[in-house]
C-alpha positions in Angstrom: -15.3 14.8 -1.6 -11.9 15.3 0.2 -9.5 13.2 0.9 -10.4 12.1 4.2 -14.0 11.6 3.6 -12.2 8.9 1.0 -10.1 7.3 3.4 -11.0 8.5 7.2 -13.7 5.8 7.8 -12.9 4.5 10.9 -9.8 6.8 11.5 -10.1 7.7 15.3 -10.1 3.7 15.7 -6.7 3.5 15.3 -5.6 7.0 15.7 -5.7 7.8 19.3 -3.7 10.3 20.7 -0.2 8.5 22.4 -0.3 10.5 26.0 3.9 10.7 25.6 3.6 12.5 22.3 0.5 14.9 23.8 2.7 15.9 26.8 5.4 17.5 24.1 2.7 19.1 22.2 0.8 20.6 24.8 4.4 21.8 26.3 5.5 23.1 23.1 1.7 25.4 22.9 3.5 27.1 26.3 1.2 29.8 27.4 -0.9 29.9 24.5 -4.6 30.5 25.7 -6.3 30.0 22.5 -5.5 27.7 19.6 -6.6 26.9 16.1 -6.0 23.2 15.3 -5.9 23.3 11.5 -6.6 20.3 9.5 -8.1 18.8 12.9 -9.4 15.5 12.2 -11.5 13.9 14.8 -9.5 16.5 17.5 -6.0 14.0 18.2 -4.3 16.2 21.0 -6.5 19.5 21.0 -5.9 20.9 24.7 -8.6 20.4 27.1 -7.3 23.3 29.6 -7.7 26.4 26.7 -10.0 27.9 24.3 -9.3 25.9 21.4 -11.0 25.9 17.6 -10.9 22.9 15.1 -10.8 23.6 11.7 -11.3 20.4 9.1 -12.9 20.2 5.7 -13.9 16.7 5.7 -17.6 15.9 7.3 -16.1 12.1 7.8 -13.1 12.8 10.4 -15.4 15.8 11.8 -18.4 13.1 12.6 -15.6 11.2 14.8 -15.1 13.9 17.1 -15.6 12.8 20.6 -18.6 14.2 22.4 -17.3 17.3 24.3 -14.3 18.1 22.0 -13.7 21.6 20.7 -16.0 23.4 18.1 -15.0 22.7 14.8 -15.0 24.8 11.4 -15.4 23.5 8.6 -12.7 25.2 5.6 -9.2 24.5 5.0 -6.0 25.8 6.1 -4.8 28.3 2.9 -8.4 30.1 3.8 -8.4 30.1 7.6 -11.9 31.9 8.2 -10.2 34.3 11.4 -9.0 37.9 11.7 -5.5 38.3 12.2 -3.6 37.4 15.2 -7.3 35.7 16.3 -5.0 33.3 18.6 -2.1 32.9 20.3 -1.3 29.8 18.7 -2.4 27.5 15.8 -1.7 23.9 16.0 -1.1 21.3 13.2 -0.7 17.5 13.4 0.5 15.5 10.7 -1.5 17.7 8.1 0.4 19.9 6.1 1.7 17.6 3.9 -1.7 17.1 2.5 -2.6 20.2 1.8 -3.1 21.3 -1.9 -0.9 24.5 -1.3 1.1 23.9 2.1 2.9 27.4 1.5 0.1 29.7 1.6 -1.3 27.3 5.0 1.3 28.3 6.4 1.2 31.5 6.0 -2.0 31.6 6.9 -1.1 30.0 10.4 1.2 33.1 10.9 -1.1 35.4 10.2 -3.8 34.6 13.0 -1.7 33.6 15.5 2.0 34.5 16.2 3.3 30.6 17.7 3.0 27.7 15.4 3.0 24.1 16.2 3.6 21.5 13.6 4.0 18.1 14.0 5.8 16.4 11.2 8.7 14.1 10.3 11.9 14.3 8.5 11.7 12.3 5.4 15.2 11.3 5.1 15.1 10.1 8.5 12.3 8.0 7.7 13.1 6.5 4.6 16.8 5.4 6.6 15.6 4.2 10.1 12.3 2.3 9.3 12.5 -1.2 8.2 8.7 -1.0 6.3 10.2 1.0 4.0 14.0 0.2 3.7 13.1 -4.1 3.2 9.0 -4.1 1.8 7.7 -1.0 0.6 11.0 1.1 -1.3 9.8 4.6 -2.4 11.0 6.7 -5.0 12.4 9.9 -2.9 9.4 12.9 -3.6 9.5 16.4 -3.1 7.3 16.0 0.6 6.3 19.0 2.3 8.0 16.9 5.1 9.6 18.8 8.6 13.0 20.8 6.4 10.2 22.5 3.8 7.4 23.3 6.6 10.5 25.2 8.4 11.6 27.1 5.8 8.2 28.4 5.7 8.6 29.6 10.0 10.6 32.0 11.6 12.9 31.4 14.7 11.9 27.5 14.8 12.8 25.1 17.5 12.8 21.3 16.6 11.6 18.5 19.2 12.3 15.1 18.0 9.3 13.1 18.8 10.3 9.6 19.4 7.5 7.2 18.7 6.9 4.7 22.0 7.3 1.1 21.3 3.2 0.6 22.7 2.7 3.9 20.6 -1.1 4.4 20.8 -1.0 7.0 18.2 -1.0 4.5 14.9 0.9 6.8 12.4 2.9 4.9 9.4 5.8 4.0 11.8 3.9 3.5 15.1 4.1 -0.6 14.7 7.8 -0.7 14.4 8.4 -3.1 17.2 4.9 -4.7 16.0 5.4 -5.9 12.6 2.3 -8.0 12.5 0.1 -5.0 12.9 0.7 -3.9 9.6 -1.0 -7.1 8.4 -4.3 -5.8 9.3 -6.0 -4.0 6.4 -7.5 -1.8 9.1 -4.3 -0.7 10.5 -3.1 0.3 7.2 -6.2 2.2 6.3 -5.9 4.5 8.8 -2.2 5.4 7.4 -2.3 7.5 4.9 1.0 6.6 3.1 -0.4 3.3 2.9 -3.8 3.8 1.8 -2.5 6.0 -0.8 0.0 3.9 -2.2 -0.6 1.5 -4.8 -2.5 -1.1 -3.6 -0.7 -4.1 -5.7 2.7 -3.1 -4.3 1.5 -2.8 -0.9 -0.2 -6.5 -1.2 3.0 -7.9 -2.6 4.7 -5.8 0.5 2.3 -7.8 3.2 3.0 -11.1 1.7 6.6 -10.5 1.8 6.5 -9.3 5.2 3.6 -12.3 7.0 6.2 -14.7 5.1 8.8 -13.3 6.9 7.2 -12.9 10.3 6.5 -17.1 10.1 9.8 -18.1 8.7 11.4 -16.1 11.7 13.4 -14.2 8.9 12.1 -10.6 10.3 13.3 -11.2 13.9 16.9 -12.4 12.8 17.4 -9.2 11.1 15.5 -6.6 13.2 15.4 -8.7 16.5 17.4 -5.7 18.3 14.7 -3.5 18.1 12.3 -5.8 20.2 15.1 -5.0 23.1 14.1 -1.2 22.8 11.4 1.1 24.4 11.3 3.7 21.9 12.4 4.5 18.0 13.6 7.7 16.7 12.6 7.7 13.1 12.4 11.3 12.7 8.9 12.3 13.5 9.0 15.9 15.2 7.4 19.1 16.5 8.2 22.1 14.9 7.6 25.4 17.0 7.6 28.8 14.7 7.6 32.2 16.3 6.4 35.6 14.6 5.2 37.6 17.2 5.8 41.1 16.3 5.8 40.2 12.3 
């Protein structure tokens, strides 16, 4: 069983694809005519207007693929089942952090395609800007294969900061920043994988802290200034790798 087949029951629920963040990605593919979205899930912001390939190991996230969406693979990302250079461009969407051996995934992107996309965040960034974690939920800092590792692993990469909408449809971990309550939802948190990982008894004590909060009126005095804005930079970001020629 992989991951996902553990906790991606009802994942495309609350994972819809935010049509602000699609418009970056699908800019940052350029002129690619073919992609490879590796680690694909149920097919979040796969192109509609190219010849694009999914490739997912778990059965769970592949049976919530829409009806229509790109042909997916079943394998994983370290043994990408193409010839060399098979693509123009291989896509990768909050993934690569749970891969078993992210390096050679990587590499494996290069070789059958000479653009990479990789949407990730900066973990320092994160761990400053985002209330969750700075007031409820502390975290011991880990070695993440977060955005500075996955570009170390690129050539010639351009960042694009990915600011994450207030109405963000898209529920990653820091999509309900100006929503607090949302987090209260166990379903909401399932679908986040930094909170259905985590240890369950810390992230119970977490909720209770935080619905206290939310009815005492303690959460708005301190973060009521966020409610006044339309979007939150907390470090989530494309990365765009180029190795044509290599």
């Amino acid at each position: 069983m992989t991951l996902y087949d553990r906790i991606g029951v009802g994942y495309a629920q609350h994972r819809r694809p935010d049509p602000r963040w699609a418009a970056i990605i699908h800019r940052a593919l350029g002129d690619a005519k073919s992609v490879v979205n590796v680690g694909a899930g149920a097919g979040s912001y796969e192109p509609a207007d190219r010849f694009v390939v999914g490739l997912e190991p778990s059965l769970q996230m592949i049976s919530q693929r829409a009806a229509g969406t790109a042909p997916v693979v079943r394998g994983i990302a370290e043994a990408l089942p193409f010839r060399d250079r098979a693509f123009d461009a291989t896509l990768a969407v909050l993934t690569v952090h749970h891969w078993p051996n992210p390096g050679r995934g990587l590499a494996e992107m290069r070789r059958v395609a000479g653009r990479q996309i990789i949407v990730t965040w900066q973990a320092p960034v994160f761990a400053e800007r985002f209330w969750l974690l700075q007031d409820y939920l502390p975290q011991e800092p880990a070695e993440l294969f977060d955005a500075k590792r996955t570009a170390s692993a690129l050539s010639d990469v351009t960042t694009i900061a990915l600011p994450v909408p207030h109405d963000c449809t898209d529920g990653v971990f820091g999509a309900y920043w100006r929503r607090p309550e949302a987090y209260l939802d166990p379903a909401v948190r399932a679908s986040i994988s930094g909170l259905a990982l985590a240890d369950p008894q810390l992230v119970a004590q977490a909720m209770a802290r935080l619905e206290a909060d939310l009815r005492s009126g303690a959460w708005e005095r301190k973060h009521g200034d966020l409610l006044d804005l339309d979007e939150l930079d907390l470090g989530y970001c494309v990365l765009i790798g180029e190795n044509n020629g290599r």
